[in-house]
N, C-alpha and C positions, 0 to 999 in steps of 0.2 A: 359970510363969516370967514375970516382969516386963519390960516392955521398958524402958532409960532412956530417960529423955526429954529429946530433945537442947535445948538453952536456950540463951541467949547464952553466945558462946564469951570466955573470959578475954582481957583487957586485951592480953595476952601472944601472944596467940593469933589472936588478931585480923587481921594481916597474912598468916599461914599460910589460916585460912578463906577469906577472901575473894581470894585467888588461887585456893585450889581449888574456888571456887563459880564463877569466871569462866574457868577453864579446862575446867570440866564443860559450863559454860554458853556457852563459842565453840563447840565439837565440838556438844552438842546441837544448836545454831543452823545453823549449817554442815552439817549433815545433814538438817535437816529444817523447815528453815527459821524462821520469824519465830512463823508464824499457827500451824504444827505443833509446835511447842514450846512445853510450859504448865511451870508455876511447881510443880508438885509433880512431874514430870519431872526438873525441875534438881534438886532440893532431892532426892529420891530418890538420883540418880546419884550426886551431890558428898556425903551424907551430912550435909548441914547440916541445921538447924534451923527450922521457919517462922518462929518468932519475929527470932532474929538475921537470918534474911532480910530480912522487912520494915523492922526497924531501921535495919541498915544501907543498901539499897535502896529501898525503899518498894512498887515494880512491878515488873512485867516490861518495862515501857520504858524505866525509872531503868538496869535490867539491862543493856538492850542498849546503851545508850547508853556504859556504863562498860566491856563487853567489844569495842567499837569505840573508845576510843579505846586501851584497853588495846592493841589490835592493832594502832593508829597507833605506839604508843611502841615496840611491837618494831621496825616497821618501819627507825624512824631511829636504834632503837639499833644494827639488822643492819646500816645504812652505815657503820656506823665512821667515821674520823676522815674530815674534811674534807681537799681536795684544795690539796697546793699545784702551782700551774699559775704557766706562763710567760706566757699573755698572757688579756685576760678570754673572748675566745673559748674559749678550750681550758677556760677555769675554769667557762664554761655549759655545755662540749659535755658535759665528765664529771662534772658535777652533773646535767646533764639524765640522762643512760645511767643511771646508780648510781638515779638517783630514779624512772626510768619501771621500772626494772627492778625495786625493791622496791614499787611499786602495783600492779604486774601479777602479785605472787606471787600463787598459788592462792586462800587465804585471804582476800586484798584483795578481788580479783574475786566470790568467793562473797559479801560482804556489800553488795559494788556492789549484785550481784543481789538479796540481800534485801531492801533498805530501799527499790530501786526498786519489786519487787514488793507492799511496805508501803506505797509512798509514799503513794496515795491515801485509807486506813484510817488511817493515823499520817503526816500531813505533815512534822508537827514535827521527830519522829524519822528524818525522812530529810533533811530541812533540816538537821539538827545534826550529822547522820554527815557529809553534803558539807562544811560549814562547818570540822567537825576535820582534815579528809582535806587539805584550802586551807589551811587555817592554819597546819600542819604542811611541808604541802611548799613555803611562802611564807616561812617562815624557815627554812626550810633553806638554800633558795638565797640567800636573803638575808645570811645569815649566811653561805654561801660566797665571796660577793661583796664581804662587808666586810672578810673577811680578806684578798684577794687585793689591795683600792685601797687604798694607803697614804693618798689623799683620797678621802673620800666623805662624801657628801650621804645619811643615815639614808633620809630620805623619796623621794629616787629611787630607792636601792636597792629599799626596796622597791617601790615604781612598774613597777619592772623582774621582779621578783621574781614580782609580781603577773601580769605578764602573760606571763613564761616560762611559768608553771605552767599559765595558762589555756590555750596557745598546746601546749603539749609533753603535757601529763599526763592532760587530761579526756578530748583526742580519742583518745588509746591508752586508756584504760580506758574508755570508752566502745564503742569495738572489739571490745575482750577482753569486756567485757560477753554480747557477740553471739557469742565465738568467733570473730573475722576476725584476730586474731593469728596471725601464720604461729608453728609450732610450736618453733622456734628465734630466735627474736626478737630476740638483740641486734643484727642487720646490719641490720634493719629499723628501730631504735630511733636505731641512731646517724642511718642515716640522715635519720630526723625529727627527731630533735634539729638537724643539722646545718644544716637548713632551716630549720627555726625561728629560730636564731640569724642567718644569711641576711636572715630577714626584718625582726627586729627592727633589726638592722643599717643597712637600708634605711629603718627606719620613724627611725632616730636615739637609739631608744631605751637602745642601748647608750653612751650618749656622756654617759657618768656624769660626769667631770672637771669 
């Protein structure tokens, strides 16, 4: 008996693979990390093909790079709609909560771990996973905040945006990194967020008009 030989998949088809190659290929990664996970592992599980892998990937770092940002776009599709708020405090407090609280899902945190653990072997690769992880949660608030100022200035938004996230999102995933998140986390988070806001406050930063 013959085995088929799987080949590039149809035109048609193409969007189905390559979700089920990055969904085989989060779970392999996430289990066993970066360095433990090889390219005929994924391609075995997900039942794809080496040819269409390559094509469409190229490597196993093309791979990880594209199942991380794949896991950024759930992230901000699980926030749902944007917040309307009565004053821009309240519009950072619950953009801050809502955002620390989807970087800190389980998933996030495992690939914190990986690429930190890679950083040194693949710099790149861990540069590119921070840089999508920023950029992501730098318009979001950004985009919170421009809906909320009937006047605003693009470029201090994000100025502001820039340094909530620095200010709110790295030092909690950097935590959870470690495991120093307390195990119920949102009375924790408001609180940081709340402080955060506090101090941009203080620094003028919020004084967008």
């Amino acid at each position: 008996m013959t085995t088929k030989k799987k080949g590039r998949p149809k035109a048609s088809d193409a969007g189905v693979f390559e979700e089920k190659l990055l969904a085989c290929a989060t779970d392999l990664f996430m289990r066993q990390g970066y360095g433990g996970t090889s390219i005929s592992q994924i391609l075995s599980v997900s039942d794809c093909g080496k040819s269409a892998f390559y094509l469409r990937f190229g490597d196993k770092e093309s791979l990880f790079s594209a199942v991380v940002q794949r896991s950024i776009r759930t992230i901000f599709i699980e926030l749902g709609e944007l917040p309307t708020c009565d004053s821009l405090n309240d519009c950072l407090q619950d953009v801050g909560e809502r955002l620390a609280l989807g970087m800190l899902a389980e998933r996030c945190i495992a690939f914190i771990r990986i690429t930190a653990a890679e950083a040194l072997n693949f710099p790149l690769l861990a540069q590119k996973a921070y840089q999508s992880s920023l950029a992501g949660s730098v318009d979001y608030v950004a985009s919170a905040l421009k809906t909320f100022l009937e006047s605003h200035n693009d470029e201090r938004l994000r100025e502001i945006a820039i340094r909530f996230c620095e200010l709110v999102i790295q030092p909690l995933c950097f935590q959870a990194a470690f495991g120093c998140i307390p195990e119920n986390p949102k009375e924790y988070i408001r609180d940081h967020v709340s402080d955060v806001i506090i101090l941009l406050n203080a620094k003028g930063l919020t004084n967008c008009l």
